[in-house]
C-alpha positions as CSV (number, residue, x, y, z in Angstrom):
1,X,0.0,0.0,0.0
2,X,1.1,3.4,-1.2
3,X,2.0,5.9,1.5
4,X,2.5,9.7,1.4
5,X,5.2,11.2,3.8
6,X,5.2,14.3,5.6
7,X,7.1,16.6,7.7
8,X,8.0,15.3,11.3
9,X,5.1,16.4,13.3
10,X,2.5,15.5,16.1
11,X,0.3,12.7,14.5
12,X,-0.3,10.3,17.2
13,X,-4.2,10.3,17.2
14,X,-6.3,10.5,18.3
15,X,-4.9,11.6,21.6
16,X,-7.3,11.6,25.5
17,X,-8.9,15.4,25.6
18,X,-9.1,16.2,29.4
19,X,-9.7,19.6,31.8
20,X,-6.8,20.0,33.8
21,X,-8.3,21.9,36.8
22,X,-5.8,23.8,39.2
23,X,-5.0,26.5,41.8
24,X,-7.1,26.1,44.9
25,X,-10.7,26.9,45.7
26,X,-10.8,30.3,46.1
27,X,-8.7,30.2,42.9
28,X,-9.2,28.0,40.6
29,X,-8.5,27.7,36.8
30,X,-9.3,25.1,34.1
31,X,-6.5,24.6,31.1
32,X,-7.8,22.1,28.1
33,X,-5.5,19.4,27.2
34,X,-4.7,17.1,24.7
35,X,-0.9,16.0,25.5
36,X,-1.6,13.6,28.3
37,X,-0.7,9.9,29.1
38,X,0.2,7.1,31.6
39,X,4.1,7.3,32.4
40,X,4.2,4.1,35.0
41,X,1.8,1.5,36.5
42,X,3.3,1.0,40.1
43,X,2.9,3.8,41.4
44,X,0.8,4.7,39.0
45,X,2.0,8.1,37.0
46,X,0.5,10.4,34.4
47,X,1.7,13.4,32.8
48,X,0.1,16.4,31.3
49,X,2.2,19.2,28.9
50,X,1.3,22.7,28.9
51,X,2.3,25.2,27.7
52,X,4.8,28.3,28.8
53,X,2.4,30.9,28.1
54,X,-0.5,29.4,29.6
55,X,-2.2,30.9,32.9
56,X,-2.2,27.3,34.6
57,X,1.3,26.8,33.8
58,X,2.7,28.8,36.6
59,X,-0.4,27.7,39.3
60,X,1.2,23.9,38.6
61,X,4.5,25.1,39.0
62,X,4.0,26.8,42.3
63,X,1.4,24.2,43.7
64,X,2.8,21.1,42.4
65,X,-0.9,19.8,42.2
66,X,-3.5,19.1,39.7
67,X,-6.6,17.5,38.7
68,X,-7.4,15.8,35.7
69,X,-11.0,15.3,34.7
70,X,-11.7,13.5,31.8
71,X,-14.5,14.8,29.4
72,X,-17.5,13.6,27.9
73,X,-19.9,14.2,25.0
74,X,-21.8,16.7,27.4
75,X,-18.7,18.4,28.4
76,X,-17.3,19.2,25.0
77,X,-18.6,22.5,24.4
78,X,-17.2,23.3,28.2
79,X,-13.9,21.4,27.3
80,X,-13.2,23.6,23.8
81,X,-14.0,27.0,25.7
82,X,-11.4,26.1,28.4
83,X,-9.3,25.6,25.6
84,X,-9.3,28.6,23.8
85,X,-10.2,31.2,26.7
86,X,-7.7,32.4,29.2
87,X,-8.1,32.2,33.1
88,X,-5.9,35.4,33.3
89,X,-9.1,37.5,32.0
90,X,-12.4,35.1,33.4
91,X,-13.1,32.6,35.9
92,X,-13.7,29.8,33.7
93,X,-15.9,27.5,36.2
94,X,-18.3,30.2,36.1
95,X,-18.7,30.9,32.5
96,X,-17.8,27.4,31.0
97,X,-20.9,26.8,33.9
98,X,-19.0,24.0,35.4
99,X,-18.6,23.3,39.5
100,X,-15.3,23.5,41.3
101,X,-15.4,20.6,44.4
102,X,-13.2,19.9,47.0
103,X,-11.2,17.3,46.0
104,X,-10.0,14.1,48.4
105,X,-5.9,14.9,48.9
106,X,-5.2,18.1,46.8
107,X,-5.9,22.0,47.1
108,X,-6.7,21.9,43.3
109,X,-10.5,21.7,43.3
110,X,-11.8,18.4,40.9
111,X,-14.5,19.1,38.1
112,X,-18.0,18.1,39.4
113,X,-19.6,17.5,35.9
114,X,-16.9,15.0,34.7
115,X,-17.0,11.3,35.4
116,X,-13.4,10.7,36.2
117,X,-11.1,12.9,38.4
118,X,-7.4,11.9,38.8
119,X,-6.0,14.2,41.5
120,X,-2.2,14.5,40.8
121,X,1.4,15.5,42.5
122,X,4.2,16.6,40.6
123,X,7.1,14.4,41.1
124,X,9.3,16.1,38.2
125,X,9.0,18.3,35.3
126,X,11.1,18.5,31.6
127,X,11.2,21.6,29.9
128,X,10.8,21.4,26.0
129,X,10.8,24.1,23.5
130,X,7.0,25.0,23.7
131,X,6.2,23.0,26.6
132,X,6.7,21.7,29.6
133,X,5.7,18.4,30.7
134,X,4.6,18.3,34.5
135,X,5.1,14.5,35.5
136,X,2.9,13.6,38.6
137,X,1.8,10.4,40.9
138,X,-2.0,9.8,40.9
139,X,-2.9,10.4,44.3
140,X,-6.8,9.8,44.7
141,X,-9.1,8.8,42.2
142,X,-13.3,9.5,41.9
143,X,-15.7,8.0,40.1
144,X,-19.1,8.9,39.6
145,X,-21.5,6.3,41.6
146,X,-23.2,5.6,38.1
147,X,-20.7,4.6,36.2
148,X,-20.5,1.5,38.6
149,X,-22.0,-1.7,38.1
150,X,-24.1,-4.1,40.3
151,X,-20.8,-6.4,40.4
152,X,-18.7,-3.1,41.4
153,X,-17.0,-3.3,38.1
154,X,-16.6,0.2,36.6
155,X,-18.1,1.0,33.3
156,X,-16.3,3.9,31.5
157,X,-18.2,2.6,28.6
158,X,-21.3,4.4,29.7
159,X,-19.4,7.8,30.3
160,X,-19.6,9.0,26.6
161,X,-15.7,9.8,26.8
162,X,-14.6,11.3,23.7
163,X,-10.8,12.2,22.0
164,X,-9.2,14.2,19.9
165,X,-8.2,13.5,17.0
166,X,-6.6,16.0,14.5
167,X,-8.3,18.7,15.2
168,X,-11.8,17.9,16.1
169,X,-13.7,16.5,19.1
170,X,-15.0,12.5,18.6
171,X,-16.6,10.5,21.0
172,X,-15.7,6.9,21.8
173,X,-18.3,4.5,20.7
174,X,-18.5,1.2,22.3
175,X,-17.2,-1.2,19.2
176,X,-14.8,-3.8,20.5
177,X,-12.8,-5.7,18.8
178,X,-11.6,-7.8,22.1
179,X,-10.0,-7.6,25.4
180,X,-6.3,-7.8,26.4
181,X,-5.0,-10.8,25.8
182,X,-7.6,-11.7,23.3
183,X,-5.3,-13.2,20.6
184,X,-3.7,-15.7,22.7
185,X,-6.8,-16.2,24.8
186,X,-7.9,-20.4,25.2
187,X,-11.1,-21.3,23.1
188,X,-12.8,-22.2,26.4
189,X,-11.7,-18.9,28.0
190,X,-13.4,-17.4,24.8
191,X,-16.8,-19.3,25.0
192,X,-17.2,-18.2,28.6
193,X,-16.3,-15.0,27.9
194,X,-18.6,-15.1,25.1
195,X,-21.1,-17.0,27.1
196,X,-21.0,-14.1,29.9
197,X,-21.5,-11.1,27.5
198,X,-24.8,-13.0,26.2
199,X,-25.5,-12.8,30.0
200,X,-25.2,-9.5,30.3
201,X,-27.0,-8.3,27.5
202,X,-30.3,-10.4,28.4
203,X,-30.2,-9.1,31.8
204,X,-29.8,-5.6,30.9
205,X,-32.5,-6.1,27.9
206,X,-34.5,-7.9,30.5
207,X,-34.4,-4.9,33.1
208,X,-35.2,-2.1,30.2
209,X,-38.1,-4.0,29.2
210,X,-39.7,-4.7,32.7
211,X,-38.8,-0.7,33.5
212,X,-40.4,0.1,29.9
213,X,-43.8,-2.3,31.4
214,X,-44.0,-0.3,34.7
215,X,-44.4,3.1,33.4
216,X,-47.2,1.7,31.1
């Protein structure tokens, strides 16, 4: 197959889109970002790159905290404006209309509206060029109550997480193509597998339609 080369440049994509919330309570800022990732498992470690110019830059510096909230479908609108509007000139909370909380062991307040929020510590940071990348232990982690299942199993699946992906704002739609480990996985394994996902979908279809019967 043909293939067309370009000039070195960002192209891993699509890439997590997350509001990076920091500062305190009583001064708080959100930053949009796209440059984010898991650096280490045990303990576990994420990253996020901003950059130099930005308004949250220095708050991370000086703190050495963070929050990142992942975004959904609902919060994409909120998640482009925190993106494109500085915090030196608005408090973004108020007119991206989103709700600063207390968060579990950091000053920097979590996201309310978003379904996931990793509360962060700096550990290190790299300067680049045009960014620098602010490498932090995941300290606490919050899930929304709904997102869990009756077997305690958590189902990002129903969060309606979306990406980035050159440019523009996509959602993640549930389409899977297998489960880690799938192509070395035992033929039994599979047909248990298999036979628990048939499970699962006749006890959810089973509850919608008694629910759909009861408000007839």
């Amino acid at each position: 197959m043909a293939k067309r080369v370009f000039n070195p440049g960002t192209m891993l994509n699509p890439v997590p889109v997350v509001m990076v919330s920091c500062g305190t309570m009583e001064k708080a800022n959100i930053v949009t970002v796209a440059w984010t990732g898991t650096v280490n498992s045990e303990p576990p470690m994420t990253y996020v790159s901003v950059r130099k110019s930005r308004y949250s830059h220095d708050m991370i510096a000086e703190s050495g905290e963070f929050v990142i909230n992942l975004t959904t479908e609902e919060l994409a609108k909120a998640t482009d404006f925190c993106g494109v509007r500085s915090g030196r000139d608005m408090d973004k909370f108020k007119e991206a209309g989103l709700t600063a909380v207390p968060s579990q062991k950091v000053a920097a307040p979590s996201i309310a509206e978003s379904p996931v929020n990793l509360e962060c510590k700096v550990v290190e940071v790299h300067e680049y060029p045009s960014h620098d990348m602010f490498v932090a232990e995941i300290v606490s982690v919050s899930v929304n109550e709904e997102l869990m299942d009756e077997n305690d199993k958590l189902r990002l699946d129903k969060a309606g997480l979306i990406v980035y992906n050159h440019g523009s704002y996509q959602g993640v739609k549930r389409s899977e193509l297998g489960t880690f480990g799938f192509s070395v996985m035992k033929p039994k394994t599979k047909r248990r597998k298999a036979a628990e996902k048939r499970n699962e979908f006749r006890r959810r279809t089973g509850a919608s339609s008694r629910n759909r019967s009861k408000k007839k």
